[in-house]
N, C-alpha and C positions, 0 to 999 in steps of 0.2 A: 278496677282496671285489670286486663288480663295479661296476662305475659307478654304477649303479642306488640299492644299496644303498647305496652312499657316499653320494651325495645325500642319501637319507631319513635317514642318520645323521647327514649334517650338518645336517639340519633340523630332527629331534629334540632336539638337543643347542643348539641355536638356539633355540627354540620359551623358554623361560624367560625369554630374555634383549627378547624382545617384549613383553610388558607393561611391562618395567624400562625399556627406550628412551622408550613413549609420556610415562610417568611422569613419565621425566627431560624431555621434551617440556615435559610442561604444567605441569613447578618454574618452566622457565626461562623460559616463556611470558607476556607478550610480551619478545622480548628485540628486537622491531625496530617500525618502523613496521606499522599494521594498515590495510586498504585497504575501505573501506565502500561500495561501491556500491549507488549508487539509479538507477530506470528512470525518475526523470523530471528534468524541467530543475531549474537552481535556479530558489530563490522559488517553490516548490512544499513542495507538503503533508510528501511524503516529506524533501525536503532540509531543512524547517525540525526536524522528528523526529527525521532521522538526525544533524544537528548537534549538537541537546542530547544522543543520546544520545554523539557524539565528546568533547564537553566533560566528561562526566562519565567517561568511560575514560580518560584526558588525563589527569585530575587524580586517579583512581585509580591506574593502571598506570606515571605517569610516560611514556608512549610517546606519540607521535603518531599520530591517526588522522586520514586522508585520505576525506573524502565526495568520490568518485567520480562526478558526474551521470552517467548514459550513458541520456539519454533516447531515445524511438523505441519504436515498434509497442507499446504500452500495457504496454511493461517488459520485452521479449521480448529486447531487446538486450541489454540487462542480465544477465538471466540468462546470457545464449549469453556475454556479457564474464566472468563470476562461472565458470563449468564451464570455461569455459580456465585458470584460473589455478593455481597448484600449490596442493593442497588442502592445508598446512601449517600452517590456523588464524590465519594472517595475509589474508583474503582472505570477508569476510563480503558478503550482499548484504540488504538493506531491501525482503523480500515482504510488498507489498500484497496488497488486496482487487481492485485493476487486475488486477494479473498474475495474481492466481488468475481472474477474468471470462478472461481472453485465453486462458488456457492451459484453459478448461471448454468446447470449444469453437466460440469465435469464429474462431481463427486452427488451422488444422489442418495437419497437416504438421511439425509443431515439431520442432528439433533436439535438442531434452531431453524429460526427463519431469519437472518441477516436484516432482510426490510422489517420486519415486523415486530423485531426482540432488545434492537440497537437503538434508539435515537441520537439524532444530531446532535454533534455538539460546534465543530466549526470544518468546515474545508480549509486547507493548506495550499497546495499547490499540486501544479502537473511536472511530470521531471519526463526525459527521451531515455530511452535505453542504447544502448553504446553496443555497436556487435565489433565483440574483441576477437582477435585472432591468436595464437603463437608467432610473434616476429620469425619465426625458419619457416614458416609455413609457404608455399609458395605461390602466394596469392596476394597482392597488393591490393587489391581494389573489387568491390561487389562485384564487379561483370567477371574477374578473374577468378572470386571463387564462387561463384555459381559455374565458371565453364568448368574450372577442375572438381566440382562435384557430379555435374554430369559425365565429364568423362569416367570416374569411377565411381558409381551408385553404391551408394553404403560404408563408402571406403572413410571417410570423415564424420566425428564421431561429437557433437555438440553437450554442453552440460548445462542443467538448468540447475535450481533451489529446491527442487522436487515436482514431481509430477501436476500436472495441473497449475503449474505458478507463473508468473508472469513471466520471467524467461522463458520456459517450456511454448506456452503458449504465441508469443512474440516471435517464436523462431517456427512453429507450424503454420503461422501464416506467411513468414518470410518462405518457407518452403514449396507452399502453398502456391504461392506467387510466382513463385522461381521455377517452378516445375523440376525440384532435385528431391534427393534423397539422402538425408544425413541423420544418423542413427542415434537417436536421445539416449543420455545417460542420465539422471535425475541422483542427486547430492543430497545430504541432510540442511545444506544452505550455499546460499551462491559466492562464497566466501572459498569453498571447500572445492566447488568447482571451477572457481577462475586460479587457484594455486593449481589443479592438472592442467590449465589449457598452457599454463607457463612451464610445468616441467613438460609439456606436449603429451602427455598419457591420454589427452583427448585435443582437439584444435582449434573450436570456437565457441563461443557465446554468447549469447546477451545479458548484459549486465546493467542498470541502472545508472546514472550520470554521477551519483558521488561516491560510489562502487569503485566502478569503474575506469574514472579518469586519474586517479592516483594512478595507478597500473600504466595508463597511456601515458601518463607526466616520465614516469620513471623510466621507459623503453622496456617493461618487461613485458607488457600486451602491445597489439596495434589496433588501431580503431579504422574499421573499415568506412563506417558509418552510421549516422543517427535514425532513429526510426520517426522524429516526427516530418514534417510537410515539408520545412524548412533545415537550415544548419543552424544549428545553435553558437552563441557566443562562445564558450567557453574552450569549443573545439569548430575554429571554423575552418581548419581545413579538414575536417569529417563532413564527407557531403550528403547528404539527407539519400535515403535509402532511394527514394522514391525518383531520383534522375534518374537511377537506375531501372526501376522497380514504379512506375505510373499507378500513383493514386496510393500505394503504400504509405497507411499513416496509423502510427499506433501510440500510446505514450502509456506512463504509470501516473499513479496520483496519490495522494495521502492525504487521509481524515482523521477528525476526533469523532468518535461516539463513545456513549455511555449503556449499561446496562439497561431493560425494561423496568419501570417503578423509578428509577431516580429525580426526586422531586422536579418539579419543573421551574420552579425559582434556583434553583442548582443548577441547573442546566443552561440558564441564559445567564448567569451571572461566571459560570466557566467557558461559557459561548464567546461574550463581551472580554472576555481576559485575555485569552486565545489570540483572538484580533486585535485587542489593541497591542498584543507582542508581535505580532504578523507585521505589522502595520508601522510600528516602528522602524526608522529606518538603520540603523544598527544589526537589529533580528533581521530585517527583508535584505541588507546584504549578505548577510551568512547562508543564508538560504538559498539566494540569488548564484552563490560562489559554488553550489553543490547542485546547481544548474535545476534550480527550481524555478518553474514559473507560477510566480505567485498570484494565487486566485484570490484570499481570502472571503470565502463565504460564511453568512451566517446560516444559522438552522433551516431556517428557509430556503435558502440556494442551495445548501449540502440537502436537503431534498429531494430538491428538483433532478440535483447535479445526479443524484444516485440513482434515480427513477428513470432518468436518461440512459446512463451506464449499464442498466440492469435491461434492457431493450437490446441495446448493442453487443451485449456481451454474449445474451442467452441466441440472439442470431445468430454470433460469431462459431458461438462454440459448436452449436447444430452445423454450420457450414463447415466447420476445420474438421468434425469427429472427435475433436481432443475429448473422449468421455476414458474418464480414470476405470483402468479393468481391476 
């Protein structure tokens, strides 16, 4: 027999014993700590997300799960942290609606492909983003400050989480819409830029619903209004951008995936865990309070859902300009 064929025989004879490994994989799964990475700082939208859903693995699995920050370039770090790690189902990342903008794109040149290096693990929910003001500022209401933005073009100075991030972006098409002009400042996290819009070093922003609404609870921000279709519960006298603003409708979102190569018995059996802590109604009020509307998808929906998103986004972003210089 030649080498050749020795090979293929040992890999036919092999070939059985590969399903039974991944198997045994995902019996004994998790048998260690599991590592969560998010692309933005804490005290951020993602980390407050990605913690209830650690609490609730915690106390399912027995195991400890590690949220990861690795904020920078609107979640791009993050990723690029998440595709070095050994894909062995211990090693998840927290894809936003940010890093799907970044990666449609804003930022070109990437050293992954998002669609094609991440698989699904579960869809979470969609959240509105809250356009906060400085309380002195003297504008109560969207049509008030879009008129004192046009009356002085450039003079009102907006902060996102960085360049390319979902703030950023949310606020070039409010701009977009509005036909004004307000001058981006970009923060290492949207935490850093809602403390200036409150000392006023800068005056507004958008911010994320569980961001955000601490802020509006307390009287230190005011909430102009919501960017999706409708007003959300949580703040219904925040009137949806879009009385203002016709046809204005944008939101954030939040997902599990996993690196490329994480078995695939791993993958549904962290898919299936996911949801049934979603799905709980204990977890779906927590979530619900941080003004999540919850989706829960499995691998198949989180799909679909991203194949959609990635349509809409890479449109958006051709339409706004928003391309990171």
């Amino acid at each position: 027999m030649t080498f050749r064929k020795l090979l293929v025989a040992i890999a036919v004879l092999a070939w059985p014993f590969h399903g039974v490994t991944h198997a045994a994989q995902a019996d004994a799964f998790p048998d260690k700590p599991i590592r969560l990475i998010i692309g933005s700082a804490p005290g951020s939208g993602p980390d407050i997300i990605a913690r209830l859903i650690a609490e609730h693995l915690v106390n399912a699995w027995g195991k400890q799960v590690v949220v990861d920050p690795r904020p920078g370039v609107a979640g791009i770090i993050s990723a690029e942290q998440a595709l070095r790690a050994n894909p062995d189902g211990y090693t998840w990342l927290l894809v936003t609606s940010q890093l799907f903008i970044a990666t449609s794109g804003v930022y070109p040149n990437l050293k992954f492909d998002l669609d094609r290096d991440f698989p699904s693990i579960a869809m979470i929910g969609l959240v509105p983003y809250i356009l906060l003001t400085n309380p002195k500022l003297p504008a109560d209401s969207v049509p008030e400050l879009i008129a004192l933005a046009k009356k002085s073009p450039g003079a009102l100075r907006h902060g996102s989480g960085g360049t390319g991030g979902g703030e950023h972006f949310t606020m070039e098409m409010f701009k977009r819409a509005a036909g004004i002009n307000i001058v981006h400042v970009p923060y290492k996290g949207i935490v850093q830029a809602l403390l200036d819009v409150m000392a006023n070093q800068i005056q507004v922003s958008f911010a994320v619903f569980p961001v955000g609404k601490p802020h509006v609870d307390s009287g230190r921000l005011r909430a102009l209004g919501v960017t999706t279709a409708k007003r959300v519960g949580g703040l219904p006298d925040a009137p949806a951008i879009s009385e203002t603003l016709p046809g204005y409708d944008t939101f954030g979102w939040y997902s599990v995936v996993a690196p490329r190569g994480t078995p695939e018995a791993v993958l549904a059996k962290s898919s299936a865990e996911v949801l049934r802590g979603i799905r709980q109604p204990a977890f779906a009020d927590k979530l619900r309070g941080h003004g999540i509307e919850i989706t829960a998808g499995g691998r198949k929906e989180l799909d679909q859902f991203r194949a959609q998103e990635r349509k809409r986004f890479t449109a958006l972003v051709k339409a706004t300009g928003a391309i990171a210089q």
